[in-house]
N, C-alpha and C positions, 0 to 999 in steps of 0.2 A: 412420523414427523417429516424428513423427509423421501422422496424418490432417487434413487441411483439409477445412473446412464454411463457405460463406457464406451468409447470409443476412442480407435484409434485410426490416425495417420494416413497409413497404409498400410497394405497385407506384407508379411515377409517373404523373398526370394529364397529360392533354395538356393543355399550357395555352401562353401567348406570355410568361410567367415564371419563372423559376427556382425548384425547388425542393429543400426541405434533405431526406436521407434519412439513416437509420441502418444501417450496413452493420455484421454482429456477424462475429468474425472468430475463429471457436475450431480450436483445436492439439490434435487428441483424440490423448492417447500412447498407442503402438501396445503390442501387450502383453509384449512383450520385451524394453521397452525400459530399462536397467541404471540405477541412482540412482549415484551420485557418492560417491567418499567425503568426507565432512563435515570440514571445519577452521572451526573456531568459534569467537571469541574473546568472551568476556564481561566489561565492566567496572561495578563494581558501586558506586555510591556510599554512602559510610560517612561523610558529615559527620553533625555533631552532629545534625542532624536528622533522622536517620537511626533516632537511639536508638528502644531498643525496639518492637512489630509488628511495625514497617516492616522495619527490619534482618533480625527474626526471617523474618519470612515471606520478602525474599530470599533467606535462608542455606537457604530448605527448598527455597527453585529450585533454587539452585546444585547441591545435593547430589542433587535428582532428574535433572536433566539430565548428572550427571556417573555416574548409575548405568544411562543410556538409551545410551551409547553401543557404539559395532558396533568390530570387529576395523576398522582404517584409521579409523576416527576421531578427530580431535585436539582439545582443548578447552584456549586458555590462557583464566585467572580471570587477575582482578585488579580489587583496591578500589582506591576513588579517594577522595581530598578532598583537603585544600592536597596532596600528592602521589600519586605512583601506586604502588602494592606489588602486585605480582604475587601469587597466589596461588601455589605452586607450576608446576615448570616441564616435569616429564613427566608422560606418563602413569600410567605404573610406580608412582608414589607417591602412589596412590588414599588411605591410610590417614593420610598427612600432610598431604594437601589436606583432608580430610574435618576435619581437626584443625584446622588452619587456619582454612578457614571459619567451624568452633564459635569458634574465637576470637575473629572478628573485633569491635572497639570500632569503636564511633561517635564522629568527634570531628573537627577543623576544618571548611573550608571546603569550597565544590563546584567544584573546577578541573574542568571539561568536555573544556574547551579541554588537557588533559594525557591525557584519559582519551581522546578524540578521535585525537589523536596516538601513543597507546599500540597503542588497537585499528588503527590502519594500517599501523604498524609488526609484528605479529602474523601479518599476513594479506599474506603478499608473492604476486607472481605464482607460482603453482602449478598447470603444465597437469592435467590430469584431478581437479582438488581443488574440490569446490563452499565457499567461504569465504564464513561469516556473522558480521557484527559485531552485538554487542547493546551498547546502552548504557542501566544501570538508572540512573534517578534519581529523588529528590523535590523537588527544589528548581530553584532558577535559578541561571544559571552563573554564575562570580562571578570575580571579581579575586584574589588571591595574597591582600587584605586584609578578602576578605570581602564586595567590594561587588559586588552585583549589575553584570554587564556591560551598558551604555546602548544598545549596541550590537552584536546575534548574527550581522550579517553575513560579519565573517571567519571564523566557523565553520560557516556554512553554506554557506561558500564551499569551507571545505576539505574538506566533505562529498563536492563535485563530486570528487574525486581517485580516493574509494573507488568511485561507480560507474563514472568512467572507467577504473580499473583493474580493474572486472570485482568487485568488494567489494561485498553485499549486507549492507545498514544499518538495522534496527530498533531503533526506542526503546520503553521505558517509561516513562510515566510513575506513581510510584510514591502510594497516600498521596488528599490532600486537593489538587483540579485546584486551589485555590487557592494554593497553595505552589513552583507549577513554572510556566513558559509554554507553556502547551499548543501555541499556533502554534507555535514553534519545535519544538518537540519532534516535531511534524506534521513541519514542513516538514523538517527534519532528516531521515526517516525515509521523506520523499516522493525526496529529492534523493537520499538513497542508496540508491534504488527496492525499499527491503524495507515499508515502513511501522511503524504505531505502535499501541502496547499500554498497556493503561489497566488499572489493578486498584487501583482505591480502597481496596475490602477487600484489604487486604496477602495474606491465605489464598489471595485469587486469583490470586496470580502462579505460583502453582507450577502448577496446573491451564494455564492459560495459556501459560504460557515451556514447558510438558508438548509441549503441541499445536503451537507452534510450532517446537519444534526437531525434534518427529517430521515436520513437513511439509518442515522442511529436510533430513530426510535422505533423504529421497522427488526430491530435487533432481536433475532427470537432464542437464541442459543452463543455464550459468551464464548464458550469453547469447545469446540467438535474437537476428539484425537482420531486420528487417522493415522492406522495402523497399513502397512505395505509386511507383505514376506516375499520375498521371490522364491520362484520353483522354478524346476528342472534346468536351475543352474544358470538365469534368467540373473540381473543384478539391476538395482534401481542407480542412474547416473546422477540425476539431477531433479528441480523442481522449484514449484511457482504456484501461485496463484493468480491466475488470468481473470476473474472477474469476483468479483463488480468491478475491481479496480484491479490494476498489478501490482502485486504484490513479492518480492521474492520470501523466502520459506525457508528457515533454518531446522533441520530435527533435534526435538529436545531427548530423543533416544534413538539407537540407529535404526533407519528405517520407522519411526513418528515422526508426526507434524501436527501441529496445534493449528486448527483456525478456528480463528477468534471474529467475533463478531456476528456470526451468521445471520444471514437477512428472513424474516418472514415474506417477506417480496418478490424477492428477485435472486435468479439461482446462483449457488458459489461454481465456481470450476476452478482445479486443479490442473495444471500440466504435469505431467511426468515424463521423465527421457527413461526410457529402460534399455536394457541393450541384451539383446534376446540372442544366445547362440545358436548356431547351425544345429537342423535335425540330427539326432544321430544315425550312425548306418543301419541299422536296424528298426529304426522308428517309421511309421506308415504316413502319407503325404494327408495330414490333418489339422485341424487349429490345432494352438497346444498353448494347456494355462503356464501363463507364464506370472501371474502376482497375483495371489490373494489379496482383498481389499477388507478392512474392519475400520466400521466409523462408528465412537462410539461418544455420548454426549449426555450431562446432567437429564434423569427422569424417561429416557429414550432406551427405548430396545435395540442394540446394536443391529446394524444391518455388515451383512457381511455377500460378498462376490469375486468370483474368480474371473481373472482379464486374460480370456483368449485371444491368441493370434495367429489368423491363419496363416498357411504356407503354400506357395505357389513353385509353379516350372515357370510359370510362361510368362516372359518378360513384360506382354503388353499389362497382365494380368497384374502385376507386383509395381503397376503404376497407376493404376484405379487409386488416386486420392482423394482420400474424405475432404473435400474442400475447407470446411470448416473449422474442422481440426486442424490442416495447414495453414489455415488464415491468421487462427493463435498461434500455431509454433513461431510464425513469422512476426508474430507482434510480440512475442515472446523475445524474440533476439533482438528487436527493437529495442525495448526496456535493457536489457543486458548492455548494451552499446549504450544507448543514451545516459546510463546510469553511470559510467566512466567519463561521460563527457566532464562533468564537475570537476574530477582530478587528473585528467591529462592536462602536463605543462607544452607537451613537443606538438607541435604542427604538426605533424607528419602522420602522428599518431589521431589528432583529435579531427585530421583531413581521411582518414581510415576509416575513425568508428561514424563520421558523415557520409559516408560512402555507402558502408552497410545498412545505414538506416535508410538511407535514398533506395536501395537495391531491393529490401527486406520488405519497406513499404511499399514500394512500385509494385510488385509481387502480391502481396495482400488487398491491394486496393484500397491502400491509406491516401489519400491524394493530398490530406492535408499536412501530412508529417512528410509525402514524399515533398511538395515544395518549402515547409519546411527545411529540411535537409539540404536542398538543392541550394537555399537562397543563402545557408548558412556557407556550403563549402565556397561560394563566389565571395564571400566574403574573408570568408580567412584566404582563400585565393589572392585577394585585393590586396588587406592589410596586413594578413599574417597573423590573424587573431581574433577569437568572437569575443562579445559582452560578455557578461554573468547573465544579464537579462537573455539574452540568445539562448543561451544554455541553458538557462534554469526554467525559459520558456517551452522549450523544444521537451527537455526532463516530464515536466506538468503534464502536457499534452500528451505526452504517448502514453502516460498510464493511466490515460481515459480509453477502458474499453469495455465498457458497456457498450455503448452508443456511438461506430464509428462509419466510415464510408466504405459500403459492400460494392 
C-alpha cells in the first residue's frame, strides 16, 4: 500500500554526549492504491453574527461541496446557534437542500457544545467509510444564554472521542480572529487530528473547504499506528506530522501514534527528534539502529524497518546536511512557535517567538512567513501588540507545507 523512506538530518559526531537528531518518516502511496468513500458531516453556525458575508460566503461552500461529491459519498449539513437544524437528510434531495441552505437566517446564539455533539453523532463506526467532521464558526462558544463559556475544556475533551473513534475533525474559523478563540479552535482541530481553516475574507472559504474536501476524498487509510521501539539505549523526544499539513501528534501508547486520514495522493511524513547516545567504548565506528519502525493499518500487511545512524570522527563530515530534512525540522519549530503565538499575553514573549519564526524561516527559505514575522514584530514594536487576525493569519500559513518557497 504504501513505500517507506527514512531519513535523517545529519550523521552523528563521535562525541562522550548525547545527541538530538531528526529522523523524517514518509509513507509514499503506491499507485494503486483506492481512496475511500467520503462520509462528511458539516455543521455550520448561523448566530446573529453570522448575518450577512459571513453567512453568504458559507452558503457558497456549502453548495460547492455538495455539487464535488462522487457516487458512495455522503454529506449530512446542519446549522447551529441556540439549537441544531439539520439541513436536509438524503442525498436524493439535492434541490431542497440547495433551497435550504438559500434559506438559511442568522439569528441566536453559538452552541458549539450542540454542534459538537451533532457532528459525533452523524459519523458512527463505518468500516471501509473515510468520516470527516467540519465545524464552521465566527464566534466563541457560549452558554444557552448567550455567554461566552469560561471554560473550553469539556469540549475539548469531547473532541478526544471523535479521534478515538476513528472521526477526523476540522475547524474554521470564520470572519474577524478577533471574534472567535483562535487557540481553541487550533486545539479543537489538533485533538481531532484533521486541523484548522481560517478565511477572514468570507469568499475564502469556498476556495478552501474546495481543497479540503477534494484532499479528503483522496483519503485511502482512516488510520495508520505507528509503532517506534528504540534500541541500544536510543530514546524518542518528540514528534509531528509535517505533511500534507502540520500537524502535532500526541501517542495514544507510549511510543504509538495514530495518523489519521492518509492520502492516496500525496505522501504523509512524520518528523521524529530521537536522541541517540554516544558509541560505547567498545563499539566499532559504524551506523548503528537506533529505532525500529512498524506501520501498521486496516487490510495492509505491516511494513516494518530499522532507522540507522551513522557515526563520524570528522567534523566536516557530521555537518553534510540532508537539506531537506532540515528544511522540515526548521518549519517544524515554526509551527511550535507560531502555535503559542494565540496564547502569549506578554510582549516580550510574543516579540521572542516572532523572532524565532523570522530566524527558523529565513533559514528554511520561507520568505513568505520570513516577512511575515518580520512585519509582525515592527508592529508589536510600534504599538506593543498584534491582531487576532495577525496571528491567526501568520498560525494558517505556516502549517501550509506541502507547497512552500525552496
Amino acid at each position: 500500500m504504501f513505500d517507506l523512506q527514512l531519513d535523517w538530518d545529519l550523521p552523528a559526531k563521535i562525541s562522550s554526549l548525547d545527541s538530538r537528531h531528526v529522523l523524517r518518516v514518509r509513507l509514499t502511496p503506491q499507485a494503486n492504491l483506492a481512496q475511500l468513500p467520503l462520509q462528511m458531516a458539516i455543521a455550520l453556525d448561523t448566530s446573529a453574527s453570522m448575518r450577512g458575508a459571513k453567512l453568504e460566503g458559507a452558503k457558497t461552500a456549502c453548495r460547492t461541496v455538495m455539487g464535488q461529491l462522487r457516487d458512495g459519498d455522503r454529506l449530512s449539513l446542519a446549522s447551529f446557534a441556540t439549537g441544531v437544524a439539520p439541513i436536509g437528510e438524503s442525498q436524493q434531495d439535492s434541490q431542497h437542500r440547495q433551497g435550504a441552505i438559500n434559506g438559511l437566517q442568522a439569528n441566536g446564539v453559538t452552541r458549539t457544545d450542540l454542534a459538537l455533539a451533532w457532528l459525533h453523532e452523524q459519523l458512527p463506526p463505518s468500516p471501509g467509510l473515510a468520516r470527516v467532521a467540519v465545524l464552521i464558526t465566527d464566534g466563541h462558544a457560549t452558554n444557552r444564554q448567550g455567554r461566552q463559556l469560561p471554560d473550553t475544556t469539556p469540549l475539548l475533551e469531547r473532541v478526544d472521542a471523535f479521534a478515538d473513534g476513528g472521526i477526523t475533525l476540522f475547524t474554521v474559523g470564520l470572519g474577524d480572529a478577533a471574534n472567535f478563540n483562535t487557540d481553541f479552535l487550533v486545539q479543537l482541530g489538533d485533538r481531532g487530528r484533521g486541523g484548522f481553516l481560517y478565511a477572514d475574507d468570507p469568499s475564502q472559504l469556498d476556495p478552501q473547504l474546495q481543497d479540503q474536501f477534494r484532499r479528503c476524498q483522496a483519503i485511502a487509510v482512516e488510520d495508520l499506528l505507528l509503532t517506534l521501539t528504540p534500541l541500544n539505549h536510543a530514546s524518542v523526544e518528540s514528534f509531528c506530522r509535517y505533511r500534507p499539513d502540520y500537524l502535532p501528534l500526541e501517542e495514544t501508547a507510549p511510543n504509538q501514534l495514530v495518523l489519521s486520514a492518509v492520502s492516496a495522493r500525496e505522501p504523509t511524513d512524520v518528523l521524529i527528534e530521537v536522541r541517540v547516545p554516544p558509541l560505547g567504548f567498545n563499539d566499532s565506528l559504524s551506523d548503528q539502529d537506533v529505532l525500529r519502525l512498524e506501520v501498521q493499518g486496516p487490510g495492509m500487511t505491516p511494513i516494518q524497518a530499522q532507522a540507522a545512524i551513522a557515526h563520524t570522527q570528522s567534523y566536516k563530515a557530521a555537518q553534510q546536511v540532508n537539506r531537506d530534512v532540515e528544511r522540515d525540522r526548521l518549519g517544524w519549530d515554526i509551527n511550535i512557535n507560531s502555535s503559542e503565538l494565540p496564547r502569549s499575553q506578554d510582549p516580550n514573549r510574543t516579540g521572542e517567538l516572532l523572532s524565532n519564526i523570522q530566524v527558523a524561516a529565513s533559514k528554511s527559505g520561507r520568505r513568505d512567513i520570513m516577512q511575515q514575522a518580520s512585519q509582525q514584530l515592527q508592529t508589536l514594536q510600534d504599538s506593543g501588540k498584534l491582531t487576532p487576525a495577525q496571528v491567526t493569519g501568520l498560525l494558517r500559513d505556516t502549517r501550509k507545507t506541502t507547497n512552500h518557497d525552496s
